[in-house]
C-alpha positions in Angstrom: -6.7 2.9 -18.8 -3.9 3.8 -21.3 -2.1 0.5 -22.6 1.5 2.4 -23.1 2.7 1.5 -20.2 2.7 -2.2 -21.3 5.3 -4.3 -22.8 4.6 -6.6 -26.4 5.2 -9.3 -24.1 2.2 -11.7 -24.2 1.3 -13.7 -21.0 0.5 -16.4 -22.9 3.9 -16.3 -23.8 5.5 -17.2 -20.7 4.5 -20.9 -20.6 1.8 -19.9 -17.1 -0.1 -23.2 -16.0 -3.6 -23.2 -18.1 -5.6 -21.8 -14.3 -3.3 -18.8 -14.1 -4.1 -18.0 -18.0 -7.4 -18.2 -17.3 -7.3 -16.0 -14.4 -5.3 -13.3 -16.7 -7.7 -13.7 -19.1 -10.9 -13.1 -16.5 -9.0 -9.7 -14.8 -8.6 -8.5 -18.8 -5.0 -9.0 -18.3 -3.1 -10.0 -22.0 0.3 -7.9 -21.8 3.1 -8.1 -19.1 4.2 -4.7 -17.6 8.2 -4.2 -17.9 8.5 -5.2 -14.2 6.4 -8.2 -15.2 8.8 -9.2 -18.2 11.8 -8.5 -16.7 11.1 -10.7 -13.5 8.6 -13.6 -14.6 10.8 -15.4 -17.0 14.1 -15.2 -14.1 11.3 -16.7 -11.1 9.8 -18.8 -13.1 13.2 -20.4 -13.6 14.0 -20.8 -10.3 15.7 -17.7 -9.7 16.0 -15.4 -6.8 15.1 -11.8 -7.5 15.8 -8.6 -6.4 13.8 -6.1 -7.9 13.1 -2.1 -8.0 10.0 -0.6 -9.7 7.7 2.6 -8.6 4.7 2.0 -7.5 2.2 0.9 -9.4 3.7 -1.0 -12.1 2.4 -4.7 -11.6 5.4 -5.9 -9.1 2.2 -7.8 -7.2 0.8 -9.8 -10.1 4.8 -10.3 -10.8 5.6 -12.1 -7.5 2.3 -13.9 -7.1 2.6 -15.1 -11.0 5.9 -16.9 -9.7 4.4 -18.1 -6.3 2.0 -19.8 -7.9 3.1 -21.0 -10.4 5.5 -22.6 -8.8 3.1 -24.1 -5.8 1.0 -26.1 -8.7 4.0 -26.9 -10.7 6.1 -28.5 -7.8 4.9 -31.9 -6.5 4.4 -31.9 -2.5 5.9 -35.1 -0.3 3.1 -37.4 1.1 1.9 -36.6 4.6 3.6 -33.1 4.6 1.3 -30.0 5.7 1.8 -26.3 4.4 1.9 -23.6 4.2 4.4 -23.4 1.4 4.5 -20.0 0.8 4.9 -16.9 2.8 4.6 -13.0 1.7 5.6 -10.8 4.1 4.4 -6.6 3.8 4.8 -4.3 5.9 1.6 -2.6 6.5 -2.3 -4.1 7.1 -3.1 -2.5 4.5 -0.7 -3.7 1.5 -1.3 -7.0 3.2 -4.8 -7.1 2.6 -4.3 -5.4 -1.0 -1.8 -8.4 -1.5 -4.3 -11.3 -0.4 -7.1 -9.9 -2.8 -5.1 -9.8 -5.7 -3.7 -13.5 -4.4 -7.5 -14.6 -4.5 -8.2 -13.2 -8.2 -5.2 -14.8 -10.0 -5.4 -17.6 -7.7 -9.1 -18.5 -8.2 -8.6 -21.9 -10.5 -5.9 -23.1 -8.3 -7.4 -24.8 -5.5 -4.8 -23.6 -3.7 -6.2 -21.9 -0.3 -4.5 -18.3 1.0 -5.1 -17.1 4.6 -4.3 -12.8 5.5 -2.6 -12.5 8.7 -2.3 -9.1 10.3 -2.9 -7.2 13.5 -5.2 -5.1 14.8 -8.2 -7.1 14.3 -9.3 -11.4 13.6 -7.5 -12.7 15.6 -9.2 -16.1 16.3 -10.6 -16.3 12.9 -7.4 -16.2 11.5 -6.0 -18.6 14.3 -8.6 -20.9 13.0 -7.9 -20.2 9.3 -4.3 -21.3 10.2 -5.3 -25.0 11.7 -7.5 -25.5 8.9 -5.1 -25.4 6.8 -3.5 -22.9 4.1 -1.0 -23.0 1.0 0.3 -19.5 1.2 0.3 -17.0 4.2 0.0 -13.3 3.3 0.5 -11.0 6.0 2.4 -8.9 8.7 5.9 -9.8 10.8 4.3 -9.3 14.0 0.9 -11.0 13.9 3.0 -13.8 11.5 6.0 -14.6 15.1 2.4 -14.3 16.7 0.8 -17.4 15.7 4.8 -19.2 15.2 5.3 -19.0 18.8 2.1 -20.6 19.7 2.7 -23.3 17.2 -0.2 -22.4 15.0 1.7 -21.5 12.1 4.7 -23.4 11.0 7.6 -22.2 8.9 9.9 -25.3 8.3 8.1 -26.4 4.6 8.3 -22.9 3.3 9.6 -23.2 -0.5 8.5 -19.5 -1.5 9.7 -16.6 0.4 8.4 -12.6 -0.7 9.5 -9.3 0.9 7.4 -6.6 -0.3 8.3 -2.8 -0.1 11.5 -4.2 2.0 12.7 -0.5 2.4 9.7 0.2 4.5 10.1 -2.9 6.6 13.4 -0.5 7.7 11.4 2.1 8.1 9.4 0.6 10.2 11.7 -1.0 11.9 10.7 -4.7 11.1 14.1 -6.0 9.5 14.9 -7.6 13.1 11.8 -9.5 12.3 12.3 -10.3 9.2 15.1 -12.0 10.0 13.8 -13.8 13.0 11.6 -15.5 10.8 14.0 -16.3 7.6 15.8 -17.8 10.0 12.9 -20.1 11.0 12.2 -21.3 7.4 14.6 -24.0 5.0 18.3 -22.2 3.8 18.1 -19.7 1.0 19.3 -22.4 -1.7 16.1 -24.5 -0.6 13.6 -21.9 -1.5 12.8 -19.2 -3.9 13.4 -15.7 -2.8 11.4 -12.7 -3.8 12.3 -9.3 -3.1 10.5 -6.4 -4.1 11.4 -2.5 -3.2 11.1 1.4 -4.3 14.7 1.5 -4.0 17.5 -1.1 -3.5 19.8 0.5 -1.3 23.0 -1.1 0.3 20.8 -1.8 3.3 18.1 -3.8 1.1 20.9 -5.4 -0.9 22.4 -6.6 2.5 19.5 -8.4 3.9 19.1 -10.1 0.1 22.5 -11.3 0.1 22.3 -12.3 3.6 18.7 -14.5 3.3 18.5 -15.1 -0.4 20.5 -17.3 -3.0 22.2 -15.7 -5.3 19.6 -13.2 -6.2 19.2 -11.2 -9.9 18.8 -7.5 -9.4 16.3 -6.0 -11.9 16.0 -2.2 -11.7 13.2 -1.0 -13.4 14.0 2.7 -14.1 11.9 5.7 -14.6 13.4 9.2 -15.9 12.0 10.7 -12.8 10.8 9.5 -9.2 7.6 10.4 -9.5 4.2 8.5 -11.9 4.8 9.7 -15.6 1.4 10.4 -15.9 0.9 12.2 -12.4 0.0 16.3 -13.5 1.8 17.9 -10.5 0.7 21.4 -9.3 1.3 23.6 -6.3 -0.4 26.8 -4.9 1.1 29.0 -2.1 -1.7 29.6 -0.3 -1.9 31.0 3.5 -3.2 28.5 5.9 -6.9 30.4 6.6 -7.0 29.9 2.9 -6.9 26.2 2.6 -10.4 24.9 3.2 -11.6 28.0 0.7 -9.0 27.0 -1.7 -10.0 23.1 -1.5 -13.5 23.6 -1.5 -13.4 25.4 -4.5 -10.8 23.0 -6.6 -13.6 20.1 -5.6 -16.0 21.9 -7.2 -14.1 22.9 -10.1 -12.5 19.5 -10.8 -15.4 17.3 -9.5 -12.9 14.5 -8.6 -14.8 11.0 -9.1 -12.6 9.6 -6.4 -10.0 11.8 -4.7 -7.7 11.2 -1.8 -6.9 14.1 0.9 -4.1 13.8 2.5 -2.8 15.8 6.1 -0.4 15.2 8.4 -2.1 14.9 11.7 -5.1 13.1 12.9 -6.8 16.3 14.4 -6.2 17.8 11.0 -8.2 14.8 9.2 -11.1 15.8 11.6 -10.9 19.4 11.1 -10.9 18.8 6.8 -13.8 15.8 7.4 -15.9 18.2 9.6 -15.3 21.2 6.9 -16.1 19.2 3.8 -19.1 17.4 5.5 -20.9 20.8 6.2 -20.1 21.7 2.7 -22.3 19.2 1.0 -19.3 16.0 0.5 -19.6 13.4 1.6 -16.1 11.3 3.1 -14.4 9.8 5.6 -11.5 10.0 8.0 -8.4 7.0 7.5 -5.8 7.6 10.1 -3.7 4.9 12.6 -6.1 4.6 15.5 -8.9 3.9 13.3 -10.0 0.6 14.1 -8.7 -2.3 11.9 -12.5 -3.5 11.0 -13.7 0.0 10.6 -10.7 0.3 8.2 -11.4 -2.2 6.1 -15.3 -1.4 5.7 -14.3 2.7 4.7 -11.7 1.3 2.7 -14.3 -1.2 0.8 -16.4 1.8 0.1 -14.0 4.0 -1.1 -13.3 1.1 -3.9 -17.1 0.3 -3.8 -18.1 4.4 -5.1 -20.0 4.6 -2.0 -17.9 7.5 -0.6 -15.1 9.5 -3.1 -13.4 11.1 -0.7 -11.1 10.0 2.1 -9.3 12.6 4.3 -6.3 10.5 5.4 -2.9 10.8 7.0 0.1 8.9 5.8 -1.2 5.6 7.0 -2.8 5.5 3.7 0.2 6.9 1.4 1.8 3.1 1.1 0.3 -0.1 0.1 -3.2 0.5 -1.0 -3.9 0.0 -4.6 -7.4 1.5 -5.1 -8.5 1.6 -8.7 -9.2 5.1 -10.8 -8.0 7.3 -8.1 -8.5 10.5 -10.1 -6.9 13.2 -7.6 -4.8 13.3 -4.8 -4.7 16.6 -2.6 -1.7 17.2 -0.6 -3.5 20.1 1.8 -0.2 19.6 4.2 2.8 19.2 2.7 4.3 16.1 4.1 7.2 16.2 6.3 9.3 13.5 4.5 10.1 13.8 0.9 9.8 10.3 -0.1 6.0 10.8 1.6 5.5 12.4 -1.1 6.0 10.2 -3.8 4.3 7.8 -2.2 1.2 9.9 -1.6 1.1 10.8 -5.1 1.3 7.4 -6.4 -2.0 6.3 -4.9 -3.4 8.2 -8.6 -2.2 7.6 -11.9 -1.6 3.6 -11.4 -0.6 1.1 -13.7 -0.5 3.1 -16.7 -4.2 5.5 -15.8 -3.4 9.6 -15.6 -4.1 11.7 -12.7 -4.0 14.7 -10.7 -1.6 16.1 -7.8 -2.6 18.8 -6.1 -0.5 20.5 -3.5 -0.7 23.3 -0.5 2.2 24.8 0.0 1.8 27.0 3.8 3.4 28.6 6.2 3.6 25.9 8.6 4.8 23.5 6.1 6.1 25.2 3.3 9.7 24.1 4.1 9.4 20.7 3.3 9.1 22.4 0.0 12.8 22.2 -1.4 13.5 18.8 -0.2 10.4 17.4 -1.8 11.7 19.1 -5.0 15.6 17.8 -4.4 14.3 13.9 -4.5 12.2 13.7 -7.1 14.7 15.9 -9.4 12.3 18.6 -10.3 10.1 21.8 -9.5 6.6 21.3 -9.3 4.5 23.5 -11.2 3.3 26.7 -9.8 0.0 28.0 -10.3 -1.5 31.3 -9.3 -4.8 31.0 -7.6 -7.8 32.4 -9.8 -10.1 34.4 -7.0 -13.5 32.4 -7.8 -11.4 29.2 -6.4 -11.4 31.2 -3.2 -15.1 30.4 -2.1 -17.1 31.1 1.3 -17.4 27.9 2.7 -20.7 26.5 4.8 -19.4 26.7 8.5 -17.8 23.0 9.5 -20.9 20.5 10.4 -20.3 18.8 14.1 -19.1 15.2 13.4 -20.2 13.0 16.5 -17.7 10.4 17.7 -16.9 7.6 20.0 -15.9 8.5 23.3 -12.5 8.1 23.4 -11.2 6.5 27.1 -10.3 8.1 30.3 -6.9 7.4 31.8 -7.4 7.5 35.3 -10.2 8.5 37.5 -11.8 11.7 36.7 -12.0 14.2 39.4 -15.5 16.0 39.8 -14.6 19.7 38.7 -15.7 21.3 41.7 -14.2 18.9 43.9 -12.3 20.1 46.9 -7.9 19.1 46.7 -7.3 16.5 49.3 -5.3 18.2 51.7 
C-alpha cells in the first residue's frame, strides 16, 4: 500500500487512551488519513461533526477512534445499563464492515459491541442484546425491531454515528432515523457523528435538526472518483462481452477482482460463463441469503474465491482489502453507481483497475456517468487476441426457488 495518501499527523499525537494506541499499533496503523486529522482532534473535544470524504479514506477508524475513546474516558453513573453508543448504516453489509473494524481497534477496551441487522440472527442477536453491550452497530429497521420489544434501549445513548447518511435517503430510511434520534437524550447531551459522500442541503438539514452545533469538514478531492483508480472503457457489442472479459481475465490475471451487472439473471448468466471457463466465483446479489452472504463474502477476503459477480448490492459499504480490478460488464444505470462501484479498488491510498463495457443496451448511461465525475473515461480500442472463443457456459445447479400457488398438472383439463 502506498503511504501518500497519509497525513504527518502521528496517532500518537492525538493524546488516544494507551488500548486504542496499542490497537493502532497491532493494525500497523502510525499516520492519520486527512479525514482522520481533520475530525479526531474536533470529536475528541466534544464536538459534533459533519463530515464529507470519498470512500475509502479512513472515515470508519475516524468515528470509531472518537466513540471509543470517549466510552473509556467518560465515567458511567452506578447501576445504569448500556448501550452507550449507537452507529447506525445503511446496508448489512457496511454494518458488518463497521462492527469488524469496531472489534480490531476496540480489542483492549473491554468494552463489548453487538451487530444488529436483518435478514438473518435474529435470536442470537436478541440474546446478545440482554446480555449486555456498550455500543450497537447496525441497521434502522432490525435496531426499532428490538426497541419496540424492549430489548434494546436508547435513553443512555451518549454517542450517536450516521454513516453514508446520503444513502439512508436513498433508501428511504431518514423517517427512521429520526424515529430513533428522537428516542435517545437531546443533541446537546450526546456527541453527534455524521459521515457522508456528499453533504447536501438534505444531509445538512437532518444534522442541524438532531445534532448540536455540528463542524462541517469537507474533505475534497480534484475529482469524484479514487486518485489512483486507472479508468478505461471499450465499446463493445453485447455478444462480445463474455469474449471480451474472458480474455481481459486472462490477460490481467486479477488477484481479486469484482464484476459488477445490473440484474440478478445477468449475475447468473456471467457466473455460469466464467465457471465453464476454468474461474472460479460466486454470485452476490439481494436475495442471496444473509448467512450465505456473509460466508462468500468471508471467502472473497479469505483468497478462497477472487471473483465475485455482483449487482449493486455490493457497490456500497464493503471494504474488502487489495481489490485489484473492478469490471463494470453493465454500465450502471445511475451515475453516482458508478463511483461507488469503482471505489470498492484502489482503497485507502492502494492503486487499481476500472474496467468498463460500454453496450448497446446501456451505453446511454454513458454521458451522465461522465457529467458527475467531471471527466471522460479513457477509450481503448480492443486488440483482437482479447476477443477469445470461450468454453460453452457450465450448468450451475441451484436451490429451488418457491412456487406461488398451486401448480396445475400441464395436461390437466380447464375447470369448466
Amino acid at each position: 500500500m502506498e503511504k501518500n495518501h497519509l497525513t504527518t499527523t502521528a496517532f500518537h499525537s492525538l493524546q488516544l487512551v494507551d488500548c486504542l494506541q496499542e490497537a493502532l499499533e497491532d493494525a500497523g496503523f502510525t499516520y492519520a488519513t486527512p479525514i482522520q486529522e481533520a475530525t479526531l482532534p474536533l470529536a475528541l473535544a466534544g464536538h459534533d461533526i459533519a463530515g464529507q470524504a470519498q470512500t475509502g479514506t479512513g472515515k470508519t477508524a475516524a468515528f470509531l477512534l472518537a466513540t471509543l475513546h470517549y466510552l473509556m474516558t467518560t465515567p458511567v453513573e452506578e447501576g445504569l445499563a448500556g448501550p452507550w453508543a449507537i452507529v447506525l448504516a445503511p446496508t448489512r453489509e457496511l454494518a458488518l464492515q463497521i462492527h469488524k473494524d469496531a472489534e480490531s481497534l476496540g480489542r483492549y477496551t473491554g468494552l463489548k459491541c453487538a451487530a444488529v441487522y436483518g435478514g438473518t440472527g435474529y435470536d442470537s442477536q436478541k440474546r446478545q442484546l440482554e446480555d449486555g453491550v456498550d455500543i450497537v452497530v447496525g441497521t434502522p429497521g432490525r435496531i426499532i425491531d428490538f426497541y419496540k420489544q424492549g430489548v434494546l434501549k436508547l435513553k443512555h445513548i451518549e454517542v450517536v454515528v450516521l454513516d453514508e447518511a446520503d444513502r439512508m435517503f436513498d433508501l428511504g430510511f431518514i423517517s427512521d432515523i429520526r424515529y430513533l434520534l428522537r428516542r435517545m437524550p437531546a443533541p446537546d447531551q450526546r456527541i453527534n457523528l455524521l459521515f457522508s459522500a456528499t453533504l447536501s442541503t438534505r444531509v445538512m438539514e437532518l444534522a442541524y435538526e438532531h445534532m448540536n452545533n455540528p463542524q462541517q469538514i469537507k474533505i475534497e478531492s480534484e475529482q469524484v472518483t479514487a486518485d489512483k483508480v486507472r479508468q478505461v472503457l471499450f465499446h463493445v457489442s453485447k455478444e462480445d462481452k463474455i469474449p471480451l472479459l474472458i480474455g481481459l481475465l486472462r490477460q490481467q490475471k486479477p488477484s481479486r477482482a469484482i464484476i459488477f451487472v445490473n440484474t440478478k439473471r445477468a449475475a447468473e448468466q456471467v457466473e455460469a460463463w466464467l465457471a465453464g471457463n476454468g474461474y472460479q466465483c460466486a454470485v452476490l446479489s439481494g436475495d442471496i441469503p444473509q448467512n450465505k452472504r456473509e460466508r462468500l463474502l468471508a471467502q472473497f477476503q479469505a483468497g478462497e474465491l477472487n471473483i465475485l459477480v455482483a449487482t449493486d448490492v455490493a457497490a456500497r459499504g464493503l471494504h474488502i482489502p487489495d481489490v485489484t480490478h473492478v469490471f463494470n460488464f453493465d454500465l450502471p444505470q445511475d451515475a453516482e453507481d458508478y463511483v461507488h462501484r469503482i471505489g470498492r479498488t484502489a482503497r485507502i491510498g492502494a492503486e487499481g483497475d476500472a474496467i468498463s463495457f460500454a453496450c448497446e443496451e446501456y451505453v446511454y448511461s454513458l454521458p451522465d456517468i461522465e457529467d458527475y465525475i467531471g471527466q471522460k473515461i479513457p477509450v481503448t480500442p480492443i486488440e483482437p487476441e482479447l476477443l477469445v472463443e470461450p468454453q460453452p457456459p457450465k450448468r450451475i445447479e441451484r436451490a429451488p426457488r418457491p412456487l406461488h400457488g398451486r401448480p396445475r398438472r400441464r395436461n390437466a383439463p380447464r375447470p369448466a
